[in-house]
N, C-alpha and C positions, 0 to 999 in steps of 0.2 A: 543717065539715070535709067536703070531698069522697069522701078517700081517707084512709085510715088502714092501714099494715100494722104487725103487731108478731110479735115473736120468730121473725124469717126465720131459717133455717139454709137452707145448698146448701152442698153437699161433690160432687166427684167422684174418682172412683178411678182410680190411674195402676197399672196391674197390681193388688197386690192391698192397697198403701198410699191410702186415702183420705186427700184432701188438701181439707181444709177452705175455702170461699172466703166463705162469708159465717154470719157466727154473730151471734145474737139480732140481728139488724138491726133498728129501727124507725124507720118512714117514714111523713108526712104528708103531705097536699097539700091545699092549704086553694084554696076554688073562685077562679078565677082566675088561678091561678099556673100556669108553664108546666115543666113535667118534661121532662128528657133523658137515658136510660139507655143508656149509650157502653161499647164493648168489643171486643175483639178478634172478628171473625169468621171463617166459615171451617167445611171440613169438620169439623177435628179438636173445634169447639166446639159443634156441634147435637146436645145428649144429652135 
């Protein structure tokens, strides 16, 4: 195994509601496999 994450959480807060976007996530990458992490960008998204 190359890459291994486990128990990711990211939340960000819209006033004073936090809103959850990723909970306990886990992720592999075994060597040779190709990754692509896609998403909205933009001012309002560089926290």
């Amino acid at each position: 195994m190359l890459l291994e994450l486990k128990d990711i959480n990211k939340s960000y807060f819209q006033g004073k509601q936090e809103m959850p976007v990723l909970k306990n996530v886990n992720f592999s990458v075994e060597e040779g496999e190709y990754v692509a992490i896609m998403g909205p960008s933009g001012p309002e998204n560089q926290h």
